[in-house]
C-alpha distance (Angstrom), angle and dihedral (degrees) to the residues before:
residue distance angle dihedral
X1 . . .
X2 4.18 . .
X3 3.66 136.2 .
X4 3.94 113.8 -146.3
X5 3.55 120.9 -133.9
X6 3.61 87.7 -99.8
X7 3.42 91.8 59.6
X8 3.80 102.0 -107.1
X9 4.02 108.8 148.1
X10 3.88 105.1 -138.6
X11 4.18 121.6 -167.3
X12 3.22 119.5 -166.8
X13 3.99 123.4 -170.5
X14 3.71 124.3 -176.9
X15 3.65 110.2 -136.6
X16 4.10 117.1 156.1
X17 3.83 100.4 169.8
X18 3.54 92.9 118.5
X19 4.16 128.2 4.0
X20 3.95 89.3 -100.6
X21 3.73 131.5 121.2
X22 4.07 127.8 -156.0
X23 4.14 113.3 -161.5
X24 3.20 115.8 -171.5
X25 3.96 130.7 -177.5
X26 3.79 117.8 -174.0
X27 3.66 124.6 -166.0
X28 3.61 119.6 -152.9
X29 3.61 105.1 -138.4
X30 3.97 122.2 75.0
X31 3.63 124.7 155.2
X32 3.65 101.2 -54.7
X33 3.65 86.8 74.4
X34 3.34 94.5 59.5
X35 4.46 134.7 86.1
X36 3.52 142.5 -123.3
X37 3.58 107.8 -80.4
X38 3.95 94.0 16.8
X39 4.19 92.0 59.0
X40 4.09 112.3 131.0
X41 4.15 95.0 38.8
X42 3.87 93.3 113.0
X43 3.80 89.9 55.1
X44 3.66 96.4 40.3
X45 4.19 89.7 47.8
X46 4.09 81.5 50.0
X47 4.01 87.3 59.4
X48 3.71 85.9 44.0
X49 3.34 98.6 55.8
X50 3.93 101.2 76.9
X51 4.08 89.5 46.6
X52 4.10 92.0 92.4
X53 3.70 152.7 -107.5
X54 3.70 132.4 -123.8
X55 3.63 87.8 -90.8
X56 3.59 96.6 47.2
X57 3.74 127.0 32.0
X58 4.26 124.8 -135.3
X59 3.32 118.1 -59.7
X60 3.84 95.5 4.7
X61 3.65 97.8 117.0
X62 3.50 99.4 60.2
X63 4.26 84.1 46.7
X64 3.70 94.3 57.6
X65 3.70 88.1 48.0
X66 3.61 94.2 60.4
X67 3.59 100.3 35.0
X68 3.84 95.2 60.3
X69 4.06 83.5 42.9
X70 3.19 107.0 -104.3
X71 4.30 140.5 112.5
X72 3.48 139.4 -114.8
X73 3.46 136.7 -175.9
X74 4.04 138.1 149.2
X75 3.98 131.8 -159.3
X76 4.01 136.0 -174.3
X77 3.15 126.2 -134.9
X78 4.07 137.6 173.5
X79 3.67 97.3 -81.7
X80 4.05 105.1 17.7
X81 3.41 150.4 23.2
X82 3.63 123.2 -143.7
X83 4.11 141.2 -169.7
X84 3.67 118.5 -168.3
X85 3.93 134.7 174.4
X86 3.82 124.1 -163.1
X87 4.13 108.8 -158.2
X88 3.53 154.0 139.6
X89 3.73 106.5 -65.1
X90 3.60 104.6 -128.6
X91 3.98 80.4 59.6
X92 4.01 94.0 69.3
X93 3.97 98.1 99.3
X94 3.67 82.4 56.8
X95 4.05 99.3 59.2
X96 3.93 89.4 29.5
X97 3.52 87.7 60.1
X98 4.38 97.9 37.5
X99 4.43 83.7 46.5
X100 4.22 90.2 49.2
X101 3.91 83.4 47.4
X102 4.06 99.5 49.6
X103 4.16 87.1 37.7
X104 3.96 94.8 73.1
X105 4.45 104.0 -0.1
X106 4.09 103.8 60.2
X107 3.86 110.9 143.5
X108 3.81 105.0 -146.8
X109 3.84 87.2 -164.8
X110 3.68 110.3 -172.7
X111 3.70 97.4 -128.9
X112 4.24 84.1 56.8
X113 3.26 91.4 46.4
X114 3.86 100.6 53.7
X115 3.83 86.3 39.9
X116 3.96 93.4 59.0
X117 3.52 94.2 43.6
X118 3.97 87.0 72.3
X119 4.12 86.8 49.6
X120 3.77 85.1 53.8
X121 3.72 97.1 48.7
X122 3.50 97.1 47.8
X123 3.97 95.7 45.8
X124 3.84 85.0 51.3
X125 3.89 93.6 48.1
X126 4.11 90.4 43.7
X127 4.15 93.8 39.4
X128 4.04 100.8 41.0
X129 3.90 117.7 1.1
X130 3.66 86.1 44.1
X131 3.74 102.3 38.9
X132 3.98 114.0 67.4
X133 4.14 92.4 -153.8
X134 4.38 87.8 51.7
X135 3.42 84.7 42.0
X136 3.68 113.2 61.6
X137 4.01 89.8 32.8
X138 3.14 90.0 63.3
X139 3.88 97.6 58.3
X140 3.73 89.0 38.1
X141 3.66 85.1 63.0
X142 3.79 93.8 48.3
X143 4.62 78.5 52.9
X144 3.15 91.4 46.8
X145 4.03 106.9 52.9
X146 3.24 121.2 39.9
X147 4.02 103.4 175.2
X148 3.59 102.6 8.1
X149 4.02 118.3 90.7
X150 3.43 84.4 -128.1
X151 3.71 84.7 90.4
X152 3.87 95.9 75.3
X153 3.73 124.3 70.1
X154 3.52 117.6 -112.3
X155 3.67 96.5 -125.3
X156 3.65 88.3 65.4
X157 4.38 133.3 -117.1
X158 3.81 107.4 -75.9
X159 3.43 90.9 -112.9
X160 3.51 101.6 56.4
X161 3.72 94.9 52.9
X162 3.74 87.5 42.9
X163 3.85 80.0 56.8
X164 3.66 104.7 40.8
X165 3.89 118.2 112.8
X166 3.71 141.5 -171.3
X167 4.34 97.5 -96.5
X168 3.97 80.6 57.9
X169 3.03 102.5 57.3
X170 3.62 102.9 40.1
X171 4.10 87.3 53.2
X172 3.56 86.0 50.9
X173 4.05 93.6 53.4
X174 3.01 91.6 36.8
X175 3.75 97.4 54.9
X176 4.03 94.5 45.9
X177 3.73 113.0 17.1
X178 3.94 89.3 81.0
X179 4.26 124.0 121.5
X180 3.81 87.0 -115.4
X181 4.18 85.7 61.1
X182 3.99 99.3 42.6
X183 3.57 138.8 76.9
X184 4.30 118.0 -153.6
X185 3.42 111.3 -159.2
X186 4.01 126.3 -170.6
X187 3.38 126.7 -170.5
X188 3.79 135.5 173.1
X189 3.99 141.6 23.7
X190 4.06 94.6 22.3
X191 3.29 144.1 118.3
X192 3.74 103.6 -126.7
X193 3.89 98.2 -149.2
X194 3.95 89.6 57.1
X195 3.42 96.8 39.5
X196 3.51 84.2 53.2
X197 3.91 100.4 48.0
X198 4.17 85.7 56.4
X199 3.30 104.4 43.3
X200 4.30 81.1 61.1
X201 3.07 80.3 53.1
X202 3.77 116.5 53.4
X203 4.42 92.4 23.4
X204 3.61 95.9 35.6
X205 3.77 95.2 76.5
X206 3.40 97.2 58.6
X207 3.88 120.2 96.7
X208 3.84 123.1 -103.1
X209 3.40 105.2 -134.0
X210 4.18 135.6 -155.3
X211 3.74 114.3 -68.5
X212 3.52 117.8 -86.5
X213 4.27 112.8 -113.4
X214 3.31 110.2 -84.4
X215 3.94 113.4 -118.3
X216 3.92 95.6 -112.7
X217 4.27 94.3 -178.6
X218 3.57 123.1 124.7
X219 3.83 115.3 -169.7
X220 4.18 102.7 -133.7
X221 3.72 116.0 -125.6
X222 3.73 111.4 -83.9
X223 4.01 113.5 -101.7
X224 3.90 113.2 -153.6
X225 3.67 133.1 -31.8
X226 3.89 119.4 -31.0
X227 4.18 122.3 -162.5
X228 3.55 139.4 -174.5
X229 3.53 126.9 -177.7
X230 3.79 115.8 -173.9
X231 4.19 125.7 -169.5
X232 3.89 119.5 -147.1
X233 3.27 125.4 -167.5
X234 4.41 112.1 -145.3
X235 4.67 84.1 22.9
X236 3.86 96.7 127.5
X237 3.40 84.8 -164.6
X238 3.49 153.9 33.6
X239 3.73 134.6 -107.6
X240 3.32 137.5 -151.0
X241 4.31 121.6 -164.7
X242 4.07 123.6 176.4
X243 4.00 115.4 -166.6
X244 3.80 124.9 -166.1
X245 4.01 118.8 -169.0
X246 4.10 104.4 -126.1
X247 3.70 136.3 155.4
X248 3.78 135.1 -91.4
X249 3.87 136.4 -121.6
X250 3.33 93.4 -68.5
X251 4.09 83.6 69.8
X252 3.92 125.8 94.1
X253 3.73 87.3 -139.3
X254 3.98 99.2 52.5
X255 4.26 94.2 89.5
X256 3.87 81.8 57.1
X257 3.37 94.2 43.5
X258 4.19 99.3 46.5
X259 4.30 76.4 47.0
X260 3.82 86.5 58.7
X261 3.72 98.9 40.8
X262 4.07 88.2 55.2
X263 3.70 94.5 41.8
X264 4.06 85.8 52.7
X265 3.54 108.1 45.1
X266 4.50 108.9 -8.4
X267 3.87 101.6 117.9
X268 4.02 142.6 -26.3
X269 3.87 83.0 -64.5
X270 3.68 89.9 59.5
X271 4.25 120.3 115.1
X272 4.16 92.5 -119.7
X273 4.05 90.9 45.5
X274 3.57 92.5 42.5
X275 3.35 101.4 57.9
X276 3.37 112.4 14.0
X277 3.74 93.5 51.9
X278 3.59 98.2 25.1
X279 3.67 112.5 26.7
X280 3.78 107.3 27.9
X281 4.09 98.3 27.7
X282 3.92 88.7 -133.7
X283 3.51 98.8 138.4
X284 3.57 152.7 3.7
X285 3.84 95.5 -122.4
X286 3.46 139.3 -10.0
X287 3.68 133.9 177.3
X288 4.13 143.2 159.4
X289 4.09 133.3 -144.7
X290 3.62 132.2 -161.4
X291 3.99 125.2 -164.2
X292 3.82 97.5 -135.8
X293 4.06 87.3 165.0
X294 3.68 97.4 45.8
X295 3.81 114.1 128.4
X296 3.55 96.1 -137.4
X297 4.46 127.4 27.5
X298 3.31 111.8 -68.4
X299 3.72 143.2 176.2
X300 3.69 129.4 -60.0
X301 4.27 96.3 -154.1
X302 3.50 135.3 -174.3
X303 4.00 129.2 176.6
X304 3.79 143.4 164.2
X305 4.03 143.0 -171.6
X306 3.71 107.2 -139.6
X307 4.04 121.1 -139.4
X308 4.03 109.3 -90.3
X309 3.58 108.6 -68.3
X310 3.33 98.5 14.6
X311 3.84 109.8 129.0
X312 3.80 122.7 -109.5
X313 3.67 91.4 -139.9
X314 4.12 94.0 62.8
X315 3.43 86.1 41.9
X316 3.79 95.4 62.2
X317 3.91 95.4 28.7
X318 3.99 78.1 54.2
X319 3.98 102.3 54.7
X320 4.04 87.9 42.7
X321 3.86 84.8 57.7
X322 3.33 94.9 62.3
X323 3.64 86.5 44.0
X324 4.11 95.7 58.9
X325 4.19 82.5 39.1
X326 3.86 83.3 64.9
X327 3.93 91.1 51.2
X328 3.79 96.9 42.7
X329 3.54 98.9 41.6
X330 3.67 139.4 55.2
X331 3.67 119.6 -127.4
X332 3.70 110.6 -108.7
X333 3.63 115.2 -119.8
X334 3.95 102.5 -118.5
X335 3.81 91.9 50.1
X336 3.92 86.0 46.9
X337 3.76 85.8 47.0
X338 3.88 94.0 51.9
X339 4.26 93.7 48.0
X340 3.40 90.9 49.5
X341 4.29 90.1 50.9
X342 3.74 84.6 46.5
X343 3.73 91.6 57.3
X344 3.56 96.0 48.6
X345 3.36 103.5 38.6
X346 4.11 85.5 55.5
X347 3.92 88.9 49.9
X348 3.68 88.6 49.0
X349 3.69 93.3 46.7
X350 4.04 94.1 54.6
X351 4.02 89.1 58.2
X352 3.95 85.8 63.2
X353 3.81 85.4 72.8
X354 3.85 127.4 63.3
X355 3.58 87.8 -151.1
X356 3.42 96.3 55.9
X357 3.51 96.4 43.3
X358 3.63 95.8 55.6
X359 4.22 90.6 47.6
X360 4.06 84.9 49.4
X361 4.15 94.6 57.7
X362 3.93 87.2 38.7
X363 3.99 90.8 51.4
X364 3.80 93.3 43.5
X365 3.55 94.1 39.7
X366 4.39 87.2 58.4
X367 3.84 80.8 58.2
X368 3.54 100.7 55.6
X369 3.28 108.4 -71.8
X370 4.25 146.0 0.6
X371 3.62 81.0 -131.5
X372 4.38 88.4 66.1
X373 4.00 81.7 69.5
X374 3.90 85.0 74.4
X375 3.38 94.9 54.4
X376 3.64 97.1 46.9
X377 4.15 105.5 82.8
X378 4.07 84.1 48.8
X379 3.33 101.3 52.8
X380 3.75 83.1 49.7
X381 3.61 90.6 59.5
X382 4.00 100.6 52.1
X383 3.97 96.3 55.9
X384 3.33 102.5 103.4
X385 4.00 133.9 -170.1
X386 3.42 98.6 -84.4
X387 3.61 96.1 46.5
X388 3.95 84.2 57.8
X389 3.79 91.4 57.7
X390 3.88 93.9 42.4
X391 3.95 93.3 53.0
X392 4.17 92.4 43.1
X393 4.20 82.0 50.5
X394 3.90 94.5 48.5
X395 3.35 97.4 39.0
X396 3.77 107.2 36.1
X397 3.57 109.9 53.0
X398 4.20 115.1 162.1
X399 3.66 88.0 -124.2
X400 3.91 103.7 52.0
X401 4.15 100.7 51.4
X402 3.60 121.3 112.9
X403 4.32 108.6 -147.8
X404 3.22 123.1 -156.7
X405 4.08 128.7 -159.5
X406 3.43 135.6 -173.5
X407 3.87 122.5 -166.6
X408 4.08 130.9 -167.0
X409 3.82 104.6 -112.3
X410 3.95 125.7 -161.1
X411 4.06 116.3 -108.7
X412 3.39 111.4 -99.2
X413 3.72 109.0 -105.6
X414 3.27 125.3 -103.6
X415 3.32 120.3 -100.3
X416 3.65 124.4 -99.9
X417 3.91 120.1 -115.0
């Protein structure tokens, strides 16, 4: 572990299983620091990011990658943005060296730019206007929030990205994709000291910059019941989604919470699965996801698509059930037992991988520190039962839920000559 002068975090991890190397660079800035009428510029610079510098020409990062063996990909997400290659490790002067160029060098050519934006659109149209599930989470999310920027989705509105030009989006890199706003992380078959001594020197001659605007939005605590309902033509089916407002990491409550999540909806073992799916014949699937490692509170959700011509109403009075069950009832030990083994034994798992490994120290290391990932499997441990039932009381109240409901719509007819 080192900071450069310019600010740059740098984690290095020994790991010489196999002659492989993961680098990683993680930006912090995703959509949530974004603004109404700017939203989807993090995941439109992400695009932008493999169309070239002076140095090196469109699409010849991703080329070099694969020539020399290796893979690269990037994603955005609400709070970050991250790179990563996975290659040969006597190849990692070569992707130090193309990540220290894209950092500080990226063209934002016009030409690109208008190009991508038709990538964009389409990815939004197949991946959320398209897709029933994408689709009505991402107006529960607009429900949900009110002042947070949680409430936009990170792709962007259509008419923002329609929108979008070059000026933006070189403010916007230029404002966050700085050494003082990254993380690099390299893990595998190195030798930490010299990895060390070169990345100095290849990052440390670029700038630190001012410090990115702090994201100064607090989401208000929900007042009363909020509902969406949301018709799609070409959904065969309905869903169903139920979001609770609950804290982050940074909460003593969120092991007992990540517990609960995996009790509810982690597996075929899990309570919704079991007996919605199983037991009660409700639904085809049904599931639930909670953003332990989100910067800011978040949403506890769960959600279901009930067999054909089962009722959306016994779906939803069926997953708030389980809910109450949770508040009325301890946990008994053995299934506590087996949600904390599946926890584990998926944190164990991800160490198997120096991909993963690296991406675990970066995400930890966003929170506070990579040294919080130590912690994590303990903390685990200590929730008991009755802290199980005390978080699904606090944070579950009847009155403070946002539902969400999507319904198969005809197709518009076509219009008459």
């Amino acid at each position: 572990e080192s900071t450069l002068d310019n600010g740059l975090p740098v984690l290095i991890l020994e790991d010489r299983r196999s002659p492989i190397v993961s680098v990683q660079v993680w930006y912090r800035v995703g959509s949530r620091n974004e603004r109404p009428g700017a939203t989807g510029l993090a995941h439109f610079l992400e695009h932008m990011m493999f169309k070239g510098t002076p140095t090196h020409g469109k699409g010849e990062f991703a080329r070099l990658v694969e020539r020399n063996g290796g893979q690269d990909n990037a994603f955005t997400a609400q709070d970050m943005t991250s790179y990563f290659v996975n290659i040969a490790a006597d190849k990692l002067d070569l992707v130090l060296g193309l990540e220290a160029d894209r950092m500080r060098h990226l063209l934002l050519a016009p030409k690109e730019v208008d190009s991508e934006r038709q990538v964009v659109m389409e990815e939004r149209r197949t991946r959320t206007e398209d897709d029933p599930d994408g689709l009505l989470s991402e107006e529960l999310n607009a429900v949900a929030f009110k002042a947070h920027p949680y409430r936009w989705p990170i792709i962007g509105w259509m008419e923002d990205i329609n929108r979008i030009n070059p000026v933006e989006l070189r403010a916007f890199y230029d404002r966050y994709y700085l050494p003082n706003n990254a993380i690099l992380a390299v893990v595998g078959d190195v030798k930490a000291p010299e990895v060390l001594a070169r990345i100095r020197e290849i990052f440390g001659r670029i700038p630190r910059g001012p410090a990115p605007p702090a994201v100064t939005a607090v989401e208000p605590p929900q007042v009363g019941e909020r509902r969406v309902t949301v018709r799609k033509a070409g959904a065969r089916l309905p869903i169903v989604s139920i979001a609770y407002h609950v804290p982050n990491h940074a909460s003593p409550d969120a092991p007992a919470l990540e517990l609960l999540s995996t009790i509810l909806s982690e597996g075929r073992a899990s309570r919704l699965y079991r007996k919605l799916v199983y037991e009660q014949r409700l639904a085809l699937g049904a599931g639930g996801d909670y953003s332990y490692a989100s910067v800011d509170p978040n949403l506890f959700w769960l959600y279901a698509t009930p067999l054909p011509g089962q009722p959306v109403e016994a779906l939803e009075r069926a997953l708030l059930d389980e809910i109450e069950r949770l508040q009325s009832e301890p946990v008994p030990d053995e299934e506590l037992a087996r949600a904390k083994n599946q926890i584990e034994a998926s944190f164990v798992w991800r160490q198997d991988s120096v991909h993963s490994r690296a991406s675990g120290l970066v995400r930890f290391e966003l929170l506070g520190s990579w040294r919080l990932l130590d912690r994590f499997v303990p903390l685990i441990r200590s929730v008991t039962a009755a802290d199980i039932q005390r978080v699904a009381r606090a944070y579950f109240p009847s009155d403070r839920k946002t539902v969400g409901v999507l319904l198969p719509a005809e197709p518009p007819a076509p219009a008459g000559k």
